[in-house]
C-alpha positions in Angstrom: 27.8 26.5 -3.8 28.5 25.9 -7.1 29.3 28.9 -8.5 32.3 31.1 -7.3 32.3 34.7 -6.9 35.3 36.9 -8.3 36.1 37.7 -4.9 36.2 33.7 -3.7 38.6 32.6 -6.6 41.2 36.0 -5.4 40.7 34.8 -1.9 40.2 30.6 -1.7 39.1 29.1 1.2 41.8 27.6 3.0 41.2 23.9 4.2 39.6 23.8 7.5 41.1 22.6 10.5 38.1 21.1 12.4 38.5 23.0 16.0 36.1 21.9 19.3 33.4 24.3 20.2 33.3 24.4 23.9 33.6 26.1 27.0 32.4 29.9 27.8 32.7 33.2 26.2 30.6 36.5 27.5 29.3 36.7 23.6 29.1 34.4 20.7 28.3 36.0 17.5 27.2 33.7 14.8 27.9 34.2 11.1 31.1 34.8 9.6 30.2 37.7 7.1 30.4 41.4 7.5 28.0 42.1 10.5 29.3 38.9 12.8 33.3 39.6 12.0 32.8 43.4 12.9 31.0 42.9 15.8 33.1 40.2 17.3 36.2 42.8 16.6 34.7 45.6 18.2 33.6 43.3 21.2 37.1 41.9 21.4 38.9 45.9 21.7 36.3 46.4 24.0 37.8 43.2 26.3 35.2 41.1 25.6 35.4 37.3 25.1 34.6 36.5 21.8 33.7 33.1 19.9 32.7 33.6 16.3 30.7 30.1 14.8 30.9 30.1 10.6 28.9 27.2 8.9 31.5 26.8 6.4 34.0 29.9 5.8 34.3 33.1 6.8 33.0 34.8 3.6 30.6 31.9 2.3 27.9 33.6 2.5 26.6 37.1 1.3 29.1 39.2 2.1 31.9 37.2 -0.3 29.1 37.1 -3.3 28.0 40.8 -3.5 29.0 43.7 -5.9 30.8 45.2 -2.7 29.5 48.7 -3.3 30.0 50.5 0.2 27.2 53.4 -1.1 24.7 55.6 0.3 22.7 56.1 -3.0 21.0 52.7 -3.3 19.1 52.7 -6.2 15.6 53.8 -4.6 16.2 52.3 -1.7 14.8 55.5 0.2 11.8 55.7 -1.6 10.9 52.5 -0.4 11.5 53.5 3.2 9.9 57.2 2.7 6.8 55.0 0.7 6.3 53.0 4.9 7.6 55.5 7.3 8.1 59.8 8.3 11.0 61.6 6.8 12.9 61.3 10.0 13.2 57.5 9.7 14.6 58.2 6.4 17.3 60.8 7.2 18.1 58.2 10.6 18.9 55.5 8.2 21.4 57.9 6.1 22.8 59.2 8.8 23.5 55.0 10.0 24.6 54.1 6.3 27.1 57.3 6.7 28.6 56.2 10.0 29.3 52.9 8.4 30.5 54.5 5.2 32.9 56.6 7.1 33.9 53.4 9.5 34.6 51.3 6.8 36.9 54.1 4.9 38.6 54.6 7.8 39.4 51.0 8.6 40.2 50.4 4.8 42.8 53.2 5.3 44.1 51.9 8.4 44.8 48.3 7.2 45.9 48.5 3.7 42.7 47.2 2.4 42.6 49.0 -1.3 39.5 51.3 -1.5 38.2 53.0 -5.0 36.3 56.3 -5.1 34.0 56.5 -7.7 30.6 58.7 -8.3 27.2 56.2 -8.0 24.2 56.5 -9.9 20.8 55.5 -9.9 19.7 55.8 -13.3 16.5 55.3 -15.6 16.3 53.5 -18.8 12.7 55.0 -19.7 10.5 57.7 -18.3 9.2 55.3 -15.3 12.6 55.4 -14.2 13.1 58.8 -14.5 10.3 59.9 -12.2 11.6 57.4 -9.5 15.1 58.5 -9.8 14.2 62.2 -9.7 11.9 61.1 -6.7 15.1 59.7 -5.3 17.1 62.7 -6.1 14.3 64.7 -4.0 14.8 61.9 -0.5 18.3 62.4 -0.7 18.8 65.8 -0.9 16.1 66.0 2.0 18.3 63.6 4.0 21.3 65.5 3.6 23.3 63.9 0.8 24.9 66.1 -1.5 23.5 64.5 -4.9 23.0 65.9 -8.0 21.1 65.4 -11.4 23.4 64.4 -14.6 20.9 64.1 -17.7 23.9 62.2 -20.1 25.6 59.1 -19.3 29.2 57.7 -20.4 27.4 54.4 -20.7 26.8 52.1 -24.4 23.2 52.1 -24.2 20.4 54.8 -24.1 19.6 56.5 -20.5 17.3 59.1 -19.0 19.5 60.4 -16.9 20.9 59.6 -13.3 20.7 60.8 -9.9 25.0 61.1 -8.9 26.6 61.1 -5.7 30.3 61.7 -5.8 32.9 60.0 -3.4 31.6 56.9 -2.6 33.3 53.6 -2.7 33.9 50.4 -3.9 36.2 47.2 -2.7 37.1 44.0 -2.7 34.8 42.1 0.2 36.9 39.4 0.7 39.5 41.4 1.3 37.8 43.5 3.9 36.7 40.4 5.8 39.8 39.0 5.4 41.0 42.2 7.4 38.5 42.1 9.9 39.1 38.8 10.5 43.2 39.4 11.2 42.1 42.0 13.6 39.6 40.7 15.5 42.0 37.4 16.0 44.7 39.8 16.9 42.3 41.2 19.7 41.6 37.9 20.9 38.5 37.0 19.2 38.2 33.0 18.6 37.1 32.1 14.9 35.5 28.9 14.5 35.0 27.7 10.9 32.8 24.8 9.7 30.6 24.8 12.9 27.3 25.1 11.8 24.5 25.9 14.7 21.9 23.3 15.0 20.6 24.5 18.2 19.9 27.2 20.8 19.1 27.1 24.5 18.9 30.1 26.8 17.9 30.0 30.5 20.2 31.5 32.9 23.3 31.7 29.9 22.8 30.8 26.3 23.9 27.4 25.5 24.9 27.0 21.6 24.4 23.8 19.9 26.9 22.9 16.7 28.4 20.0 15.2 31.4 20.4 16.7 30.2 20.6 20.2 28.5 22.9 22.5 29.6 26.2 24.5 27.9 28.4 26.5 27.5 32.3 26.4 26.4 35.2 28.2 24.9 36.6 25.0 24.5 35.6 21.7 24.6 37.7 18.5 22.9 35.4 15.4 24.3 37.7 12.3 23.0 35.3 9.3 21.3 37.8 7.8 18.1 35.8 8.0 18.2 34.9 11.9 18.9 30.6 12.3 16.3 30.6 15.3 12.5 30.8 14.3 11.7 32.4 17.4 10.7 35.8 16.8 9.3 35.1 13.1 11.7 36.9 11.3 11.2 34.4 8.2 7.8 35.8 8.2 9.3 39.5 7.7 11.0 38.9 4.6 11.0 37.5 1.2 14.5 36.0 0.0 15.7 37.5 -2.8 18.3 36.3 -5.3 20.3 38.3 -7.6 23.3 37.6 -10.3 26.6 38.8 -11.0 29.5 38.1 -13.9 32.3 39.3 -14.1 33.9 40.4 -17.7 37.5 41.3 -19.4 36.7 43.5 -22.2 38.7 45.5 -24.3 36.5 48.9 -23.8 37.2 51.8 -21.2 36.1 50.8 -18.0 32.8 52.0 -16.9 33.2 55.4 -14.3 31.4 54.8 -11.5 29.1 52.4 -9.7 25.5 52.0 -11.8 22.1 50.6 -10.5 19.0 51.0 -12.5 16.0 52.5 -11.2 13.6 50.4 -14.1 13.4 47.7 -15.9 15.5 45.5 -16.8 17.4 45.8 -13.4 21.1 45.7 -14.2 24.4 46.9 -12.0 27.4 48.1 -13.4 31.2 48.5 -11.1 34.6 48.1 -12.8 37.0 45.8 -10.7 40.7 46.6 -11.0 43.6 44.1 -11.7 46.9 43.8 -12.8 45.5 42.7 -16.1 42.9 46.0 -16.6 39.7 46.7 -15.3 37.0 44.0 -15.4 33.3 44.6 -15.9 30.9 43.6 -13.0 27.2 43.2 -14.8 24.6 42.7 -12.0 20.7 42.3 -11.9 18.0 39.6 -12.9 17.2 39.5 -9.9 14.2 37.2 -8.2 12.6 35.7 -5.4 14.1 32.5 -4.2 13.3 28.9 -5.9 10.5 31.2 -7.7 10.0 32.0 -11.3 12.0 30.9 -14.4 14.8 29.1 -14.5 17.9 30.2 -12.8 20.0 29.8 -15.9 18.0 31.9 -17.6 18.9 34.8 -15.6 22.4 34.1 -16.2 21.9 34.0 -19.9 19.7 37.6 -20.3 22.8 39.0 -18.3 25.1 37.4 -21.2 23.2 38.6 -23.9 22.8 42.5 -22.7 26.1 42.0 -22.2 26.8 40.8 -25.5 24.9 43.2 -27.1 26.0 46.6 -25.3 29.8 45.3 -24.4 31.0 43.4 -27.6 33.5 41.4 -27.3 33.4 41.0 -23.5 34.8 37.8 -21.9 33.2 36.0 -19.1 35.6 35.3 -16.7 33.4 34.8 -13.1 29.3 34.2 -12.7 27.8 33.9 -8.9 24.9 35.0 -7.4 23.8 35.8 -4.4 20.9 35.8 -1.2 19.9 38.9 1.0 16.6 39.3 2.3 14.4 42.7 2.0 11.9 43.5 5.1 8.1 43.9 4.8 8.7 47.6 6.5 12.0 48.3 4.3 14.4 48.7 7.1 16.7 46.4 8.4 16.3 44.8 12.1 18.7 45.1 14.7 18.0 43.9 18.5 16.2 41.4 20.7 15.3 38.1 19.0 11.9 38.2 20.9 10.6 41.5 23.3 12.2 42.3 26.3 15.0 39.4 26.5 18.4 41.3 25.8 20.3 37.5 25.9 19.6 36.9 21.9 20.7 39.1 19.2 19.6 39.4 15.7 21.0 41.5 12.6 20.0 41.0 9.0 17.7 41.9 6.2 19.9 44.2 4.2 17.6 44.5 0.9 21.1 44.6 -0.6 22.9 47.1 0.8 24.6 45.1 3.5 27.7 46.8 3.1 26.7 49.6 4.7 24.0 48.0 6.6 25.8 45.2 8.0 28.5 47.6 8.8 25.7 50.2 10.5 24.4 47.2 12.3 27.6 45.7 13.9 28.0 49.6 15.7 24.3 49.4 17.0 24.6 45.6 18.0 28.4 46.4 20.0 26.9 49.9 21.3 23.2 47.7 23.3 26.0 45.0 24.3 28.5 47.1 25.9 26.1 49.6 27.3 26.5 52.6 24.7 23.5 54.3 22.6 23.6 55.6 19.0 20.8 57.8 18.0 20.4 56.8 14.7 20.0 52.9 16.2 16.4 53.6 17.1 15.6 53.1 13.2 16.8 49.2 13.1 15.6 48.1 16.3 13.5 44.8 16.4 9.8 44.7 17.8 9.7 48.7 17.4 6.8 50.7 16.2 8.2 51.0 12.4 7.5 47.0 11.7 4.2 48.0 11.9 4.3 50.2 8.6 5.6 47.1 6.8 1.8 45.5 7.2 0.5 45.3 4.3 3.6 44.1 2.6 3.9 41.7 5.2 0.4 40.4 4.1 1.1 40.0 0.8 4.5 38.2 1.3 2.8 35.5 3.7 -0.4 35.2 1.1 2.3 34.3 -1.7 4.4 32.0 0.6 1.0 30.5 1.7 0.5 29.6 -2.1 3.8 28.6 -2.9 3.4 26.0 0.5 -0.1 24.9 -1.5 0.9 24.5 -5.1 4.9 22.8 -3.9 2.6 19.9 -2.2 0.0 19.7 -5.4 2.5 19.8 -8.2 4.6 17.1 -8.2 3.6 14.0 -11.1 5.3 10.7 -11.1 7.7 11.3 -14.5 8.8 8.1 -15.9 11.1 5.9 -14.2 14.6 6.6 -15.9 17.0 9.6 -13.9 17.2 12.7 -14.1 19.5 13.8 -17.2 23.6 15.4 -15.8 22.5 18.9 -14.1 19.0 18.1 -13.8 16.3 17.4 -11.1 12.8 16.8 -10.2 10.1 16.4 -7.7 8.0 13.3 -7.5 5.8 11.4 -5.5 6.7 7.6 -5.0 4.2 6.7 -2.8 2.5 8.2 -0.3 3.1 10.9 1.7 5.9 13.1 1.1 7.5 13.7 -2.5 11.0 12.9 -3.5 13.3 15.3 -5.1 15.8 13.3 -7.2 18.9 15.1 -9.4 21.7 14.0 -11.3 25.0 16.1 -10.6 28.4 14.7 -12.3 27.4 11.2 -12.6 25.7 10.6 -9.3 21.7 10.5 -9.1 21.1 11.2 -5.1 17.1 10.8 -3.8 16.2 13.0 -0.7 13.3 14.3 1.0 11.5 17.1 -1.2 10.0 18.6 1.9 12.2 21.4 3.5 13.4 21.1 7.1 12.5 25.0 8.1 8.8 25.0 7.8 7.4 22.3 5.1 8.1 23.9 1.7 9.0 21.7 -1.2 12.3 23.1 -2.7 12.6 23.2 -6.0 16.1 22.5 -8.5 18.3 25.3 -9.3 19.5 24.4 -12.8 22.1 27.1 -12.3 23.9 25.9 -9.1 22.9 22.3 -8.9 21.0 23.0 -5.3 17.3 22.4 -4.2 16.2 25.8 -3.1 12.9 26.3 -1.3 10.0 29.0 -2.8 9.0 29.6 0.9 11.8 31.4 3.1 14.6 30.6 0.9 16.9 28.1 2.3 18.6 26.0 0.3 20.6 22.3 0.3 23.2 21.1 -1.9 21.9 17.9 -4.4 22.4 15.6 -1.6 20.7 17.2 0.8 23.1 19.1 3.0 22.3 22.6 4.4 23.8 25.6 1.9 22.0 28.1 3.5 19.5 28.8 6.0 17.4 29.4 7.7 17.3 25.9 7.8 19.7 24.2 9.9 19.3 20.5 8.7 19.5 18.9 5.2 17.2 17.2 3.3 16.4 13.2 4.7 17.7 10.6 2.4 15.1 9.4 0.4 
């Protein structure tokens, strides 16, 4: 990627050391974030042989690239989940996002990993976002959660007061994998970096296809958040969504808790300690994958609210990030397809993964070494809650059946000079498939337009210099190699 989150420049990637995949393990997890490092660790204390496969480095992904709030008020994210499903499902999933809260504090404590406490809010900016915070307010209270109203804000810019929950928390994530990552090694867990999965077999034992080699498994846990194997359909489940961060020095007090607005415009608000001061994390703008406006353009209506509510502030760091947000607003936990236990899945976070991820790494260790948690029953894949998600589940498939139509119509033959430096384009040069063709310091590289997943035609990220597909949201670098999936091969050479 090209940008680089605060929490990736603290904590560079060391250079990798290319290491064979091969041989057994009773469980593979695959992923390197949040989910896959906690669930090889608890596998490994529990005596488990583990192999954990990362694509590129543990952290890559979302985990390393989010605002890290470890929270259980999410903006409205349980009005979303009481809008498709009973109040039970609702006060489940807090009572899941507190076990993972209180999981993550403990380890955090337990390995010197540097934990703030601060209050969250959800707040409004108007009177929509009033009535869906107080709605908010209503769910969590319901649920258990011991949150209260607070009609003024210590914040630069006019509010309609906030829904507050006091003593949640806030960290580094790099750290915290970083962490994980020490312990699960120390407990015998095998790390892998820079083996990306290309394929997946499973007959009598699972048999795991990479670049590096192969290895077998008695079971294998796929944590990429959106599952790397299209069996099952879970592509089909949810819409990628990408969202922006930057990071800013700024000579005013730092902000006094964790923010998320509950309206328009969507913006996210943590301070991040240093030995210098307290920087200001802006977040929002967020979007559906390869659709809509220009991806710089999210950057720069970050920079200018900034500008205008923050003078003076001084970008130091600007990232974004994927997750993925379910049809049926909950996340999925269990069997790739019905009734085979051999294949794992855990993803689609709708941004909270740090609870999530966390809450899904106990359900996915519990169903592999033979425990049951109560609260599980809310994630599981191919239950009767996916069904609630229906409608939504239409209306995503409708608009990626449009963007399929319109990515194979649109493309004109421009004129024959390049791209300009940090641009592309999609073009058809003869017939059949279109080219995408972009300029990135110096170097004009020609590849395939169609993406490898399912057919899409990626479009160029102006932001990050990658082609990035409208459909299901993975994404390749400007020559063509997989950034993220679901894809698991880059772009042909054109």
């Amino acid at each position: 990627m090209a940008l680089v989150s605060l929490w990736q420049d603290r904590h560079p990637a060391r250079d990798l050391e290319q290491q064979p995949v091969e041989g057994h393990a009773d469980v593979v997890v695959v992923g390197g974030g949040i989910t896959g490092l906690m669930t090889a660790l608890l596998l490994g204390r529990a005596g488990r042989s583990v192999t954990l496969l990362e694509a590129e480095h543990v952290g890559h992904g979302t985990t390393g690239r989010s605002t890290a709030k470890v929270s259980l008020l999410q903006g409205t994210q349980l009005s979303q989940i009481a809008q498709r499903h009973a109040a039970d499902v609702v006060v489940d999933y807090v009572v899941a996002n507190t076990e993972a809260q209180a999981w993550v504090a403990r380890f955090c404590d337990d390995h010197q990993v540097d934990v703030q406490r601060r209050p969250a809010y959800t707040y409004a900016h108007g009177s929509r976002g009033r009535t869906a915070a107080r709605r908010e307010l209503t769910l969590a209270r319901r649920a258990g959660l011991d949150a209260t109203w607070q009609d003024e804000l210590d914040l630069p810019f006019p509010t309609a007061g906030a829904v507050r929950l006091d003593n949640q928390l806030q960290l580094d994530p790099m750290e915290l994998l970083h962490a994980l990552a020490e312990q699960a090694t120390a407990h015998g867990v095998r790390i892998v970096e820079g083996a990306r999965v290309l394929k997946v077999r499973s007959e009598d034992r699972v048999r795991v296809e990479t670049e590096s080699g192969t290895m077998v498994a008695d079971r294998l846990v796929v944590a990429t958040n959106m599952p790397i194997l299209d069996r099952g359909g879970f592509f089909a489940r949810a819409h990628p969504a990408r969202s922006y961060g930057i990071a800013f020095a700024t000579d005013q007090p730092r902000v006094d808790g964790m923010y998320l607005s509950a309206d328009a415009p969507s913006r996210s608000l943590r301070d991040v300690p240093t030995a210098d001061g307290s920087l200001l994390l802006v977040g929002g703008a967020g979007h559906t994958t390869g659709r809509g406006a220009p991806e710089s353009t999210r950057f720069d209506s970050l920079r200018r609210w900034t500008a205008e509510h923050y003078p003076g502030a001084r970008e130091t760091h600007a990232w974004s990030a994927q997750d993925y947000v379910p049809a049926h607003a909950l996340p999925y936990v269990g069997p790739l397809v019905p009734r085979q236990e051999r294949i794992l899945v855990a993803g689609g976070y709708s941004k909270w993964g740090m609870t999530n991820g966390v809450a899904a790494a106990l359900a996915l260790a519990a169903e592999i070494l033979g425990g049951h948690i109560e609260w599980a029953r809310v994630m599981r894949t191919w239950s009767r809650h996916e069904v609630s998600g229906a409608p939504e589940h239409l209306r995503i498939n409708g608009e990626v059946g449009f963007e399929m139509a319109r990515g194979w119509v649109r493309p004109l033959r421009p004129a024959s000079e390049g791209p300009q430096e940090g641009t592309g384009r999609v073009r058809y040069d003869h017939l059949g498939a279109p080219t995408a063709e972009a300029t990135v310091n110096g170097h004009t590289a020609r590849v395939s337009a169609v993406c490898t997943h399912l057919g899409g035609i990626v479009r160029f990220n102006d932001a990050e210099r990658t082609w990035d597909c409208p459909l299901h949201g993975s994404r390749f670098g400007p020559d063509g190699e997989v950034v993220e999936g679901p894809a698991v091969c880059g772009l042909r050479r054109a």
